[in-house]
SEGU-34759 format. One line per 8 residues: number of its first residue (from 1); for each residue x, y, z negated of N, C-alpha, C. Coordinates in pm, 1 decimal, padded with zeros to 6 digits. Example, Ala and Ser with C-alpha at 12.3 -4.5 7.8 and 13.67 -1.06 7.14 Angstrom:
BEGIN
1 = 01319.0:-00569.0:-00780.0:01230.0:-00450.0:-00780.0:01320.0:-00330.0:-00780.0; 01285.0:-00225.0:-00708.0:01367.0:-00106.0:-00714.0:01290.0:00003.0:-00787.0
END
This chain:
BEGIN
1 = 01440.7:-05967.4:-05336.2:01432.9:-06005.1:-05476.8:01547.2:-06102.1:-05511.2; 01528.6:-06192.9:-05654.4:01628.6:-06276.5:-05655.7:01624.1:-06367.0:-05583.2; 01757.9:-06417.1:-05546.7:01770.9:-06554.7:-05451.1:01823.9:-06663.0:-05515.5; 01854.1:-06811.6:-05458.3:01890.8:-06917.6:-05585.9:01998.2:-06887.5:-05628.0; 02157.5:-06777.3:-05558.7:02270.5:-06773.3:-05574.0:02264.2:-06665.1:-05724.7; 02156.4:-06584.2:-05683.9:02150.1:-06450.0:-05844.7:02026.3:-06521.4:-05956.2; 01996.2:-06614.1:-05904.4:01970.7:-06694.0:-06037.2:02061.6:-06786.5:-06089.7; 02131.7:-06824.7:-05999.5:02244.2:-06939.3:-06093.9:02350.3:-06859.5:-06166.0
9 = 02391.6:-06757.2:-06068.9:02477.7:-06630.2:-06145.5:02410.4:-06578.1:-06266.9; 02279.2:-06549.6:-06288.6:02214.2:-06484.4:-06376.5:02220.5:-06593.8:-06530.9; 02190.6:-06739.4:-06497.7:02190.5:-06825.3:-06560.5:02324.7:-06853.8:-06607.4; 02426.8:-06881.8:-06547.5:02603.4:-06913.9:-06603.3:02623.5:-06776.4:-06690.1; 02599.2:-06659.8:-06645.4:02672.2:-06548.9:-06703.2:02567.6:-06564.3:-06837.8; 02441.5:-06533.1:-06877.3:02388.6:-06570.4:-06945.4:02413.1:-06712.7:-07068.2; 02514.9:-06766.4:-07059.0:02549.9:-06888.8:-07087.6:02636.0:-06827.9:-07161.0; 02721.7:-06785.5:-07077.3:02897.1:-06731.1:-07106.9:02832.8:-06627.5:-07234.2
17 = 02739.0:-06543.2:-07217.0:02697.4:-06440.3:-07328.9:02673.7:-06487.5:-07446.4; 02580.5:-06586.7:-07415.1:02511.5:-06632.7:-07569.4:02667.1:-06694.0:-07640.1; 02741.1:-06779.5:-07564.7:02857.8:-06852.1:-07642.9:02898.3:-06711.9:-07693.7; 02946.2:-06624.0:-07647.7:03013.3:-06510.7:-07639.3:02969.2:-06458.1:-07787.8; 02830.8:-06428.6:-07778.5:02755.8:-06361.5:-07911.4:02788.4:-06478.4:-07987.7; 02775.9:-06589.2:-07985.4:02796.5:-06712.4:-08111.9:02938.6:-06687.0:-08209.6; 03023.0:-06654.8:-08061.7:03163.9:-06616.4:-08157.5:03171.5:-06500.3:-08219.6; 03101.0:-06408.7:-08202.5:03102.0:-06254.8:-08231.2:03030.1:-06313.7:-08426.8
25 = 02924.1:-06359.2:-08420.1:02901.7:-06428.2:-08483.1:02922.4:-06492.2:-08595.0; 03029.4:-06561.5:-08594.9:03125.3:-06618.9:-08642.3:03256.8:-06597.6:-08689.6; 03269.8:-06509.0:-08635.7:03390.4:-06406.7:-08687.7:03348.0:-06307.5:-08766.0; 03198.8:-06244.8:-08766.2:03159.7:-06140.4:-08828.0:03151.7:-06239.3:-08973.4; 03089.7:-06392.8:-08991.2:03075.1:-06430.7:-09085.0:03244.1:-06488.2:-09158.2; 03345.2:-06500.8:-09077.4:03455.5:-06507.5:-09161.8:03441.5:-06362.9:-09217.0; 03419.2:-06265.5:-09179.4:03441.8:-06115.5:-09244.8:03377.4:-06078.9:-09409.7; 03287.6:-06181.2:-09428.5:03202.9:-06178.1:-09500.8:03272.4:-06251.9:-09645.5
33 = 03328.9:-06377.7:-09545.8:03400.2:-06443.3:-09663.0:03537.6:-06418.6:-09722.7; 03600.9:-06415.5:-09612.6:03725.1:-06333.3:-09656.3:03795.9:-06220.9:-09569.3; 03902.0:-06166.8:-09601.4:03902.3:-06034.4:-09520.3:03970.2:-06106.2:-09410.1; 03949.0:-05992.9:-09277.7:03980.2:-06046.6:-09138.9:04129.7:-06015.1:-09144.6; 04231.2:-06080.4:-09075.3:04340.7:-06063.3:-09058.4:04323.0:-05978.5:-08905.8; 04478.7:-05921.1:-08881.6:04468.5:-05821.1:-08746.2:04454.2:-05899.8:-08655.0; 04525.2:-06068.2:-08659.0:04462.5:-06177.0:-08508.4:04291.4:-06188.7:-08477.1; 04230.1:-06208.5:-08633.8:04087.0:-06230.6:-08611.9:04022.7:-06079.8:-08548.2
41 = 04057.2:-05971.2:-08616.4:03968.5:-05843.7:-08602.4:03976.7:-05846.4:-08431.5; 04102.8:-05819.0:-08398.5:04146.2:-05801.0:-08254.0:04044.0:-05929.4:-08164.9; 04021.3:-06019.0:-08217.2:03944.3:-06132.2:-08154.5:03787.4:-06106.0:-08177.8; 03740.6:-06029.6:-08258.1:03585.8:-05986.5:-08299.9:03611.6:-05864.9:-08173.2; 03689.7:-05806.4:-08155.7:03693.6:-05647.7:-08063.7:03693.8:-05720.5:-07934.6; 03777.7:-05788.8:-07917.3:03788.7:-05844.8:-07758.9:03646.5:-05939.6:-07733.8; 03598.8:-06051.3:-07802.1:03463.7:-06094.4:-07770.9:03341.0:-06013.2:-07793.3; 03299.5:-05913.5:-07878.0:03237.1:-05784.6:-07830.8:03248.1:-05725.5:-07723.1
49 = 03384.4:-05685.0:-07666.9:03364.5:-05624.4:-07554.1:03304.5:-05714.2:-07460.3; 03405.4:-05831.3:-07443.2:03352.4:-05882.5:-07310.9:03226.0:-05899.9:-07326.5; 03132.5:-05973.5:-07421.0:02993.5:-05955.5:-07433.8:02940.0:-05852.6:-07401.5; 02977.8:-05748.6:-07399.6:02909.9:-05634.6:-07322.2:02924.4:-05590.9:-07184.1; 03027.5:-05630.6:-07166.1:03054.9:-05625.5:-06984.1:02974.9:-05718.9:-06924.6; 02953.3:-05885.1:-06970.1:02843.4:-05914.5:-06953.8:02715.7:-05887.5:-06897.0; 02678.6:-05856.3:-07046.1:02547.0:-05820.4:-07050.7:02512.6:-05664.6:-06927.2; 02566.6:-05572.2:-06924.5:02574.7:-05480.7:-06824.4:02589.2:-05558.7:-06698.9
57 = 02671.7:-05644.8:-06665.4:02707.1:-05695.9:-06547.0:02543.5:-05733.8:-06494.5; 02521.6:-05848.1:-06602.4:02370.0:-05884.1:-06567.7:02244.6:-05798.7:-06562.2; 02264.9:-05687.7:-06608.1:02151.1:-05563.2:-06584.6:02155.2:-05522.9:-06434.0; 02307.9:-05481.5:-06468.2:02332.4:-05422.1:-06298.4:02306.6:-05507.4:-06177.7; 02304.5:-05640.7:-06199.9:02308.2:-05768.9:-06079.2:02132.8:-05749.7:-06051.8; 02063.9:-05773.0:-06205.2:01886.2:-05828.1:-06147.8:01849.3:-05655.3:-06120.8; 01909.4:-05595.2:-06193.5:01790.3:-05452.0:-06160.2:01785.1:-05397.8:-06022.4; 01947.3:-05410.6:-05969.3:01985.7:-05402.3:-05847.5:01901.0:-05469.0:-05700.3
65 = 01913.2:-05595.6:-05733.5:01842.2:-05720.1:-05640.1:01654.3:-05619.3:-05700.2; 01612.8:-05609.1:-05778.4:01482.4:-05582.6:-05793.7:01447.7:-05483.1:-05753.3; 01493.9:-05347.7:-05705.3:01538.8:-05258.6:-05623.4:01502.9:-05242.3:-05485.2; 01577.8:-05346.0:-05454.9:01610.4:-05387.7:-05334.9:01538.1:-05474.2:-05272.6; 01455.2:-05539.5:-05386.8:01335.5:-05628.8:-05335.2:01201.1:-05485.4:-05321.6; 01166.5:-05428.9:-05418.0:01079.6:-05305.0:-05409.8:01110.1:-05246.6:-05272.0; 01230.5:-05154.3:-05204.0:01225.5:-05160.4:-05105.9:01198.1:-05183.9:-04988.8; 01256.0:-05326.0:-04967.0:01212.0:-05392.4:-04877.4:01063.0:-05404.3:-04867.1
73 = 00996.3:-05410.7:-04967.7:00862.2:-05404.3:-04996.1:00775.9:-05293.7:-04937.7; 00809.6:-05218.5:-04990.2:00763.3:-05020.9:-04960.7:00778.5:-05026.7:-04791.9; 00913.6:-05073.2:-04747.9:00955.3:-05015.0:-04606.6:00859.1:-05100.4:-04538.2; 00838.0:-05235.8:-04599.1:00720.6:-05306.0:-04478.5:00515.9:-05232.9:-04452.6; 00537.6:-05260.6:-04602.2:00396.0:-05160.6:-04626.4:00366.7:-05024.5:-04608.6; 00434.9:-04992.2:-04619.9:00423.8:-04826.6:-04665.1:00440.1:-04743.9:-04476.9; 00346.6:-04651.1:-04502.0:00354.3:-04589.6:-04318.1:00496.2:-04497.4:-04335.5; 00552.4:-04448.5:-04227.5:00685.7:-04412.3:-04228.7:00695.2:-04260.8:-04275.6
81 = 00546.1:-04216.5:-04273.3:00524.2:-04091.5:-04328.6:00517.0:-04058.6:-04519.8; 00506.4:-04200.8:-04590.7:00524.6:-04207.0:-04719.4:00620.3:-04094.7:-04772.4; 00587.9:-04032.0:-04899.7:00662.1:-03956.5:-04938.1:00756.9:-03994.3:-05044.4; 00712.5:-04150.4:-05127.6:00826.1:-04217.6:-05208.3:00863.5:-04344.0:-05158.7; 00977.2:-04377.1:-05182.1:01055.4:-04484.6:-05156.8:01144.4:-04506.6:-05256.0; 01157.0:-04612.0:-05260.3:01284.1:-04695.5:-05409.0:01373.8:-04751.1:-05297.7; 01503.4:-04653.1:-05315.6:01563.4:-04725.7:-05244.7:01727.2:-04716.3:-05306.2; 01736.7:-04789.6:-05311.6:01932.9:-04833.3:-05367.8:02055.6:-04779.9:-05343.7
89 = 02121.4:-04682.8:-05372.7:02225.4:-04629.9:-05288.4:02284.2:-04751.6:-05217.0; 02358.0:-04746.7:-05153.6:02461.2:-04819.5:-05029.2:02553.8:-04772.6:-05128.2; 02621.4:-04725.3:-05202.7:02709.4:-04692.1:-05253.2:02721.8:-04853.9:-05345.8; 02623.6:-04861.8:-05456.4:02625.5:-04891.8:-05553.4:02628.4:-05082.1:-05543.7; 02513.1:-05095.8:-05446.6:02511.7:-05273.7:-05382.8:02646.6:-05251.4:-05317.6; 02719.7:-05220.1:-05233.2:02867.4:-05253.3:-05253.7:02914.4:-05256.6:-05343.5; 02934.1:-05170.5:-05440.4:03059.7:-05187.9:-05547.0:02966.1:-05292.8:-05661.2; 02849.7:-05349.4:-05655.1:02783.6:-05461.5:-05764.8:02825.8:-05625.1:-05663.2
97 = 02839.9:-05625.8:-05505.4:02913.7:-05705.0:-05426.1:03076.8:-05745.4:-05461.6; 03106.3:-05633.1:-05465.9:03272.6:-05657.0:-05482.1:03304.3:-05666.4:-05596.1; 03219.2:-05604.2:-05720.8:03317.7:-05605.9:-05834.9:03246.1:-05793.3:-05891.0; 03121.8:-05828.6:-05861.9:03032.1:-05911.0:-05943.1:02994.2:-06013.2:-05823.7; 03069.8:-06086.4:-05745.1:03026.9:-06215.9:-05662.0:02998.9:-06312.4:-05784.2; 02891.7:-06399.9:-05703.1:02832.2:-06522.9:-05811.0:02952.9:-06568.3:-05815.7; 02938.9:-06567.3:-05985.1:03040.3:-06656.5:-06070.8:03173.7:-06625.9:-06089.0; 03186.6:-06481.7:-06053.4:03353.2:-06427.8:-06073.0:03336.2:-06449.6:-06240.1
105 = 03231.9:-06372.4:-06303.8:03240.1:-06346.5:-06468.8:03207.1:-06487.3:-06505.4; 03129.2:-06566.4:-06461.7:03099.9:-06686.0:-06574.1:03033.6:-06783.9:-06410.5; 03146.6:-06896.2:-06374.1:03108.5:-06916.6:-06236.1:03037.9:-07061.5:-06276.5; 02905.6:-07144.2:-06236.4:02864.7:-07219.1:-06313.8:02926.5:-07340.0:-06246.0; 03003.8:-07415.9:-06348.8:03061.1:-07562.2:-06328.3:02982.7:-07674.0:-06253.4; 03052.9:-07700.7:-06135.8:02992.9:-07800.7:-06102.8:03009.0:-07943.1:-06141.4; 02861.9:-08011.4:-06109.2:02866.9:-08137.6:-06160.1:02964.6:-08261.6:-06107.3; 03073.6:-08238.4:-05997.4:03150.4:-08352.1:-05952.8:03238.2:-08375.0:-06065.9
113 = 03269.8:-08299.2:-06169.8:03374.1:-08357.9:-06261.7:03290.7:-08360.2:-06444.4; 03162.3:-08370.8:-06404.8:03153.9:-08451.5:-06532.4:03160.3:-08547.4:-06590.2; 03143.8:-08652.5:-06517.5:03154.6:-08757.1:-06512.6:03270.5:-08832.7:-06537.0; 03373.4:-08773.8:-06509.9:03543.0:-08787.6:-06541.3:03586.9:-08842.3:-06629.3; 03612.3:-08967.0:-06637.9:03622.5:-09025.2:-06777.1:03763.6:-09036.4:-06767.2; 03866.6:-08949.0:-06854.8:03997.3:-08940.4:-06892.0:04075.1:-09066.3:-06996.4; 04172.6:-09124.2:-06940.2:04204.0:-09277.0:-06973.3:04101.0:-09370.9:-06943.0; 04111.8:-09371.0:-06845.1:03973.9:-09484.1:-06808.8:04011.2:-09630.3:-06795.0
121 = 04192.6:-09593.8:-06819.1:04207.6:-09791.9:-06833.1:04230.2:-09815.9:-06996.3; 04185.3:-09741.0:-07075.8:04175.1:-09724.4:-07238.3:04144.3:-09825.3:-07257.8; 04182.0:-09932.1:-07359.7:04122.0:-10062.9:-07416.4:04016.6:-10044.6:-07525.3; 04044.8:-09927.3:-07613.3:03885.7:-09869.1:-07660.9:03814.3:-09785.7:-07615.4; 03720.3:-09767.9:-07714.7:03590.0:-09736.6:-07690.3:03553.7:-09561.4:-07615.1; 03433.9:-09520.3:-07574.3:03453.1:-09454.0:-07502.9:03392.7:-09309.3:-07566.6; 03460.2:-09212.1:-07602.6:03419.8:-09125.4:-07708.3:03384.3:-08969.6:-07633.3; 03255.2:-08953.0:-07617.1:03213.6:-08749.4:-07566.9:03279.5:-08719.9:-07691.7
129 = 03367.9:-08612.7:-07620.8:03414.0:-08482.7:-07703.4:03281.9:-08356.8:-07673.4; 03242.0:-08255.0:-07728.0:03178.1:-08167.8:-07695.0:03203.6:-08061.6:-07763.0; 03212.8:-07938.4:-07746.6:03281.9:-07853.4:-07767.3:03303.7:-07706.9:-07691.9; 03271.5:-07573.7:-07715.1:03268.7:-07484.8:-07629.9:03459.8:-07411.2:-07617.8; 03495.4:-07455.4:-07668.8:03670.1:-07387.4:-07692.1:03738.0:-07484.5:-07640.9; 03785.2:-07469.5:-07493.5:03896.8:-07533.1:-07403.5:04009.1:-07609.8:-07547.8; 04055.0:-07523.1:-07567.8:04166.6:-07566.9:-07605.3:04122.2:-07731.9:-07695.1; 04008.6:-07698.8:-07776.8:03979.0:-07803.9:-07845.7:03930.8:-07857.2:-07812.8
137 = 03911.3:-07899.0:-07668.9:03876.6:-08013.2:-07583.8:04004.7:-08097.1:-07537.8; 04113.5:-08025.8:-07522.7:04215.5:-08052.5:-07439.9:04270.0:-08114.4:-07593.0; 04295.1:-08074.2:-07696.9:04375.1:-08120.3:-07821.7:04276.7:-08260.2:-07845.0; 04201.1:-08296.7:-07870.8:04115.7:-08367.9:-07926.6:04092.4:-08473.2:-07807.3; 04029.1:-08430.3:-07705.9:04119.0:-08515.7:-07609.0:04241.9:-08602.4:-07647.2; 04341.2:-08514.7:-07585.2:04470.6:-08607.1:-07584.4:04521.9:-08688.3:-07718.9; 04482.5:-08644.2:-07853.7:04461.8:-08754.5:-07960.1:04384.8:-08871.0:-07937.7; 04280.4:-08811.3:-07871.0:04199.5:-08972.8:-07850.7:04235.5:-09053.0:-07734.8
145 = 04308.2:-09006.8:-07594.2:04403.1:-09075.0:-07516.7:04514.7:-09177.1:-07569.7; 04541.2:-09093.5:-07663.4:04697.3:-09135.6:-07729.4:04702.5:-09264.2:-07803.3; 04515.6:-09301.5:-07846.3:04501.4:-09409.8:-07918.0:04410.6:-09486.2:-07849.4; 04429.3:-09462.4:-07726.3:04373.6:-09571.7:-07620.4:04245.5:-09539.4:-07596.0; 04193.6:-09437.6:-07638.5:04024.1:-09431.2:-07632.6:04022.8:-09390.7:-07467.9; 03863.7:-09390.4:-07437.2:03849.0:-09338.5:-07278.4:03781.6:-09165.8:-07375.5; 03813.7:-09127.3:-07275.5:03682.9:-08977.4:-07301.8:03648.2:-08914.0:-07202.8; 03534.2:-08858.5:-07248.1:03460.0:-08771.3:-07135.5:03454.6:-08652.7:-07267.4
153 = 03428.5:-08517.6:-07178.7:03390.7:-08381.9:-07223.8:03314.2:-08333.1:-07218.4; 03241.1:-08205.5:-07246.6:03149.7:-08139.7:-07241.7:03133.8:-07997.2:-07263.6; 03137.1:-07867.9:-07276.4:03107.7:-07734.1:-07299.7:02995.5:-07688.9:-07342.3; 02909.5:-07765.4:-07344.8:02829.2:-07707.8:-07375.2:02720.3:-07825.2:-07417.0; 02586.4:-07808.4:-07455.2:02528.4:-07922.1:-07475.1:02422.8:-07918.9:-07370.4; 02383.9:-07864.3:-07315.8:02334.6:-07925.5:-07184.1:02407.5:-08032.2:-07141.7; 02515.3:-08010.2:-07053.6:02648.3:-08087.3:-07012.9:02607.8:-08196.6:-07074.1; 02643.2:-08175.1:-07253.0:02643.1:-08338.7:-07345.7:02514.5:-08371.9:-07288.4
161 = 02391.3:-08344.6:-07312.6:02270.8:-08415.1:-07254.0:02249.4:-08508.5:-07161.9; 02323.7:-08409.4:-07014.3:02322.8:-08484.4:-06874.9:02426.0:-08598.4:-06919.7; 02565.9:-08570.6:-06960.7:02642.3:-08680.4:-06949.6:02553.5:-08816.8:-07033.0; 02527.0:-08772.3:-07155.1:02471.3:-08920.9:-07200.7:02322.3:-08978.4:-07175.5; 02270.2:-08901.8:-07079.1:02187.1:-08934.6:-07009.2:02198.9:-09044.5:-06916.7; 02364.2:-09036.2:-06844.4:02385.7:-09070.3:-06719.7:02464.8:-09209.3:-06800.1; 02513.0:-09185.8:-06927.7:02588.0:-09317.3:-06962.6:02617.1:-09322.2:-07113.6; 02455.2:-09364.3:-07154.2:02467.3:-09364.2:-07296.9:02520.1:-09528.9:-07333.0
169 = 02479.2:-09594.0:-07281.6:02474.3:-09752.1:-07264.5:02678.6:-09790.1:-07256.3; 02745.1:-09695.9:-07245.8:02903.7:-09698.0:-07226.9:02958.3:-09617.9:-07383.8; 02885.0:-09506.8:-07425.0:02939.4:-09411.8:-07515.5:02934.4:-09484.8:-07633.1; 03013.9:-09452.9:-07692.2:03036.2:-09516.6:-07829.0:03023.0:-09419.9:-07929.2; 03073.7:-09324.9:-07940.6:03091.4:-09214.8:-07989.1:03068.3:-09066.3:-07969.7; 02986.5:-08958.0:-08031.7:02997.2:-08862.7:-07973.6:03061.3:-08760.5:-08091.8; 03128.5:-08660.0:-08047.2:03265.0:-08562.4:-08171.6:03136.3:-08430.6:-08131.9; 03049.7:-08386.2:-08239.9:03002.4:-08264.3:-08155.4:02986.8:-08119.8:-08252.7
177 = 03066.6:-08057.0:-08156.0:03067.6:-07923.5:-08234.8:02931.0:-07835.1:-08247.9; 02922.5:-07761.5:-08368.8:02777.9:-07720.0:-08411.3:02752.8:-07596.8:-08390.2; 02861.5:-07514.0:-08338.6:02819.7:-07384.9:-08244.9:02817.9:-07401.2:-08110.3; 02748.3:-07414.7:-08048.7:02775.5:-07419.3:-07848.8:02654.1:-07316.9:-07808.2; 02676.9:-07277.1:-07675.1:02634.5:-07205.2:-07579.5:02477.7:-07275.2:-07552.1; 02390.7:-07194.3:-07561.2:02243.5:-07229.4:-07480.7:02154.3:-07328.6:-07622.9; 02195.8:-07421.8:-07669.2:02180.0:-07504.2:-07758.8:02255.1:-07531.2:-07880.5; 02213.0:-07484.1:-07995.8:02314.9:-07535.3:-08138.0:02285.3:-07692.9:-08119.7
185 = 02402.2:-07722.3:-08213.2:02437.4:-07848.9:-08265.8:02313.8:-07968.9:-08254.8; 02241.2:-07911.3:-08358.8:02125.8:-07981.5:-08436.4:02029.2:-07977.5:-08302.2; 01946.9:-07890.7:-08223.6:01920.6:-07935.3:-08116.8:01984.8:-07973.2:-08026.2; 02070.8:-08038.7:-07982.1:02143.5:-08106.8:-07938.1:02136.0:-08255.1:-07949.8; 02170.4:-08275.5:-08125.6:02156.5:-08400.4:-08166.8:01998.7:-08471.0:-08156.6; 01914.1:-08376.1:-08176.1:01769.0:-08415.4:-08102.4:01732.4:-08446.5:-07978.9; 01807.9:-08399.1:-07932.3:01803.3:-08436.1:-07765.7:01878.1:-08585.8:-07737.2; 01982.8:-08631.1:-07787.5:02048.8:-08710.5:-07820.1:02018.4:-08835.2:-07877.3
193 = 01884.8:-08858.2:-07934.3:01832.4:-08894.2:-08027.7:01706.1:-08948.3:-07943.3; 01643.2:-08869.0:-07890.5:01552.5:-08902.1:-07792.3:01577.6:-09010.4:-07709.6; 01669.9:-08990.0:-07632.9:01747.4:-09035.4:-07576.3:01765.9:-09183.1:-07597.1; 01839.7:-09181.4:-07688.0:01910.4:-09318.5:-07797.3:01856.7:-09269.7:-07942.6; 01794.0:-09360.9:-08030.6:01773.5:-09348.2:-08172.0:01887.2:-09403.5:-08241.4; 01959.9:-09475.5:-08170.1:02104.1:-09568.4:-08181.9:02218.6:-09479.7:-08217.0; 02186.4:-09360.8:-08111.5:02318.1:-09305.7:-08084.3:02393.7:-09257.0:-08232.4; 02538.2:-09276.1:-08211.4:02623.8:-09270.5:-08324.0:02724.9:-09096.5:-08271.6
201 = 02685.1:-09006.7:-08391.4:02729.7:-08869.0:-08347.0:02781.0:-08813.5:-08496.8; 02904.4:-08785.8:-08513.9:02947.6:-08726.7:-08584.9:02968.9:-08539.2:-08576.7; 02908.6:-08463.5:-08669.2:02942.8:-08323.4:-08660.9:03045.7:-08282.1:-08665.9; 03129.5:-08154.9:-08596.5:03267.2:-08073.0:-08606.8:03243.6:-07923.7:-08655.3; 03226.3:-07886.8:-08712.9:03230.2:-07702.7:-08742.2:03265.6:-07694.6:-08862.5; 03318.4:-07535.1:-08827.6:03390.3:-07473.7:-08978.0:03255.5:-07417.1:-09046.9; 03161.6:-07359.7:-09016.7:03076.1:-07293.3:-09054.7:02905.8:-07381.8:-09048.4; 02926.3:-07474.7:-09051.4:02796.5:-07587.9:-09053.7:02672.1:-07546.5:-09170.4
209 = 02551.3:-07495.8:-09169.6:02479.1:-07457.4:-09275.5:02458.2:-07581.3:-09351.1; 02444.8:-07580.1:-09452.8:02436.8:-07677.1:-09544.1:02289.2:-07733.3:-09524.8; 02204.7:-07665.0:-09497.4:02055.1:-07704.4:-09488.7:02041.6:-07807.7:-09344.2; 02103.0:-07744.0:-09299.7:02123.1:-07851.7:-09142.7:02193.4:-07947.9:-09148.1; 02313.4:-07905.0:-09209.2:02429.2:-08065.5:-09203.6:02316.3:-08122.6:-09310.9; 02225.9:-08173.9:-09365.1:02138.4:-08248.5:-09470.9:02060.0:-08302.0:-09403.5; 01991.2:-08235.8:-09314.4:01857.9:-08277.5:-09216.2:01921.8:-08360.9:-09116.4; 02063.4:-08319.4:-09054.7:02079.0:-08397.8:-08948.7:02148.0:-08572.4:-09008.5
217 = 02199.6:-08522.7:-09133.5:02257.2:-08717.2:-09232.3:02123.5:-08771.0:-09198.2; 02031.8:-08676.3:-09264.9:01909.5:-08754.3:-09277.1:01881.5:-08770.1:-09166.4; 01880.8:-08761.5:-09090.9:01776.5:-08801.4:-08936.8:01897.1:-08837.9:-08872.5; 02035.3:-08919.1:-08971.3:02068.0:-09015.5:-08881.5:02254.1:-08994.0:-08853.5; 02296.6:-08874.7:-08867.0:02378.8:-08801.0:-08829.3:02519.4:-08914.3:-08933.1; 02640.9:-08924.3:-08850.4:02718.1:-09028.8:-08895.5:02839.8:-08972.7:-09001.0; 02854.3:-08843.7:-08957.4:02924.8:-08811.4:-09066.2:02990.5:-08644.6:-09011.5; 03058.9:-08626.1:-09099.6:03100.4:-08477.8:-09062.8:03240.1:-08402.4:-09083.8
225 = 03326.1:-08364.4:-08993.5:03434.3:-08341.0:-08984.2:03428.8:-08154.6:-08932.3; 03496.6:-08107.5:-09087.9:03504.8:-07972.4:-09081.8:03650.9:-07925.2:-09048.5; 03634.0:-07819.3:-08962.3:03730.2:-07764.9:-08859.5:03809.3:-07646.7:-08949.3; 03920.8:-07622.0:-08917.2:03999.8:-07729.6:-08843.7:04044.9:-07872.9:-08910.7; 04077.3:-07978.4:-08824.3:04081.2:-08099.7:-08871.7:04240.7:-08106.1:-08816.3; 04249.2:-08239.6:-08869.5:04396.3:-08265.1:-08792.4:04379.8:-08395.0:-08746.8; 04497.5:-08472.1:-08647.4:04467.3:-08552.0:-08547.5:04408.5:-08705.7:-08643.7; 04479.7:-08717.9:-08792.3:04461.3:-08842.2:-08816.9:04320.2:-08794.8:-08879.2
233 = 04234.0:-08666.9:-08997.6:04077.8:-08706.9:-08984.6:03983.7:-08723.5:-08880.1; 04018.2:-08693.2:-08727.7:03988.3:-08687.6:-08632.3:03935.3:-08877.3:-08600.6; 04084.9:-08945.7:-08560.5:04123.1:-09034.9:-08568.4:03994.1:-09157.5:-08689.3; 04040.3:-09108.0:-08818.1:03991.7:-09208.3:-08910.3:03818.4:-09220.2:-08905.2; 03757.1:-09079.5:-08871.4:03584.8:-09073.6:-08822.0:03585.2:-09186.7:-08729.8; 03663.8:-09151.8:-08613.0:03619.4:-09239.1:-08515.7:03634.2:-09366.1:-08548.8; 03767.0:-09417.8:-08583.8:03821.0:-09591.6:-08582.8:03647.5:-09614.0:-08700.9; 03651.0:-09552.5:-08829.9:03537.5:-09575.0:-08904.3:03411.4:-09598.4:-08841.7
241 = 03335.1:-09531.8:-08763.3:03199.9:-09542.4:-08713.8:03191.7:-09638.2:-08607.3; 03372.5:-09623.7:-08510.2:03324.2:-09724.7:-08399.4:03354.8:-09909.8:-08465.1; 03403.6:-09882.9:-08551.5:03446.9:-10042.1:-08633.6:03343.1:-10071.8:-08686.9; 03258.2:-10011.2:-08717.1:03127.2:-10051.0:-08813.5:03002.1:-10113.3:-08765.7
END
C-alpha cells in the first residue's frame, strides 16, 4: 500500500496542483476582463497542461501502490489454486519508478532553509514575504534588503504559518499574497491571527474579492497593495505600518 515516501509525494504534488489550478484560474479570470494577449493565452495552455500531467501522475502513483498493495494481499491469503489475482504489470511499476521518483514533479521543500533570514545584519525590521511566484519573492525580497530590512520567505501559507509560529515575537511585518497553494489569503490571515491578534499583515493581489479584502480590514488587516506594485508602494506600506 502507501508508504510515508508516496504520501509525502502524493501531498507536494497535490500542492503543486492546487497552486497550478489557482493560476489556471486566474488567467481564465483576466479572460473575462480583458482579452488575453498571445504571452497570457500560451501561459493558460502551458499551466493546464502541466496541471494535468499532475493530476495523472498522481492517479498513476496511488492506483498503482493500491494494486500492489491488493496483491500482495491476495498472494498471502488466497490458496495458490485461486482463479483471480490483481496483479500489476512489471512493465508499468517500472516505467511509474523511473518516470515519477518522490518529488521529481513537485519535490516537498525541506524545512532546513526556512528559517533563513536574508540580511540578517539589517538594522530594520524583520518583514515575511509570502508568496507562491519565485520570481516575486526574489524581487520583493531584494527591495526590502536594499533598505536594510531582514526577510524571511514563504510559498505557500502553511510555510507562513510554521515560520511565524517559530518567530512571531521577531516579525514585524508580513507582505501576503491572496492566491497561494493549499490555503487562500484570508485563511491564512486567520491562522495568523490566532496566533498573534497583534500581528500586522498587509494584502498583495491583483485579483483580491472585494467581499474579502472588507472582512479581512475589518478583522484587522493593515492595508492592501494591488499587484503589480512597484518597489517604492512596496517600500511606503512597509516604512508606514512598521513606523506606526
Amino acid at each position: 500500500m502507501l508508504d510515508h515516501d508516496d504520501l509525502k509525494w502524493t501531498a507536494s504534488n497535490l500542492t503543486d496542483l492546487n497552486r497550478r489550478l489557482q493560476q489556471v484560474a486566474r488567467y481564465a479570470e483576466q479572460a473575462q476582463q480583458e482579452e488575453l494577449g498571445n504571452e497570457n493565452l500560451q501561459r493558460l495552455t502551458d499551466e493546464t497542461a502541466q496541471a494535468a500531467k499532475i493530476s495523472q501522475a498522481i492517479f498513476d502513483r496511488v492506483t498503482s501502490r493500491i494494486l500492489a498493495g491488493s496483491s500482495r494481499y491476495r498472494t498471502a491469503r488466497m490458496p495458490e489454486s485461486a482463479n483471480f489475482r490483481v496483479t500489476p504489470s512489471a512493465g508499468s511499476a517500472i516505467s511509474l519508478t523511473q518516470m515519477m521518483p518522490v518529488g521529481e514533479i513537485a519535490g516537498a521543500k525541506g524545512t532546513e532553509d526556512l528559517f533563513a533570514i536574508r540580511n540578517p545584519s539589517g538594522a530594520r525590521g524583520l518583514v515575511l514575504v509570502v508568496d507562491d511566484e519565485p520570481e516575486i519573492l526574489v524581487r520583493a525580497g531584494a527591495i526590502l534588503e536594499e533598505e536594510g530590512y531582514r526577510v524571511l520567505v514563504a510559498k505557500d501559507g502553511l510555510e507562513a504559518v510554521k515560520i511565524y509560529e517559530e518567530s512571531s515575537n521577531e516579525i514585524s511585518l508580513i507582505i501576503l499574497d491572496f492566491f497561494l497553494p493549499v490555503m487562500d489569503g484570508d485563511a491564512v490571515f486567520d491562522e495568523l491571527k490566532a496566533i498573534n491578534p497583534e500581528v500586522r499583515v498587509v494584502l498583495s493581489s491583483g485579483f483580491a474579492e472585494q467581499t474579502k479584502l472588507g472582512s479581512m480590514l475589518a478583522r484587522g488587516l493593515c492595508g492592501f497593495i494591488p499587484k503589480p506594485y512597484t518597489g517604492a508602494k512596496l517600500l511606503d506600506q512597509v516604512r508606514s505600518i512598521i513606523a506606526a
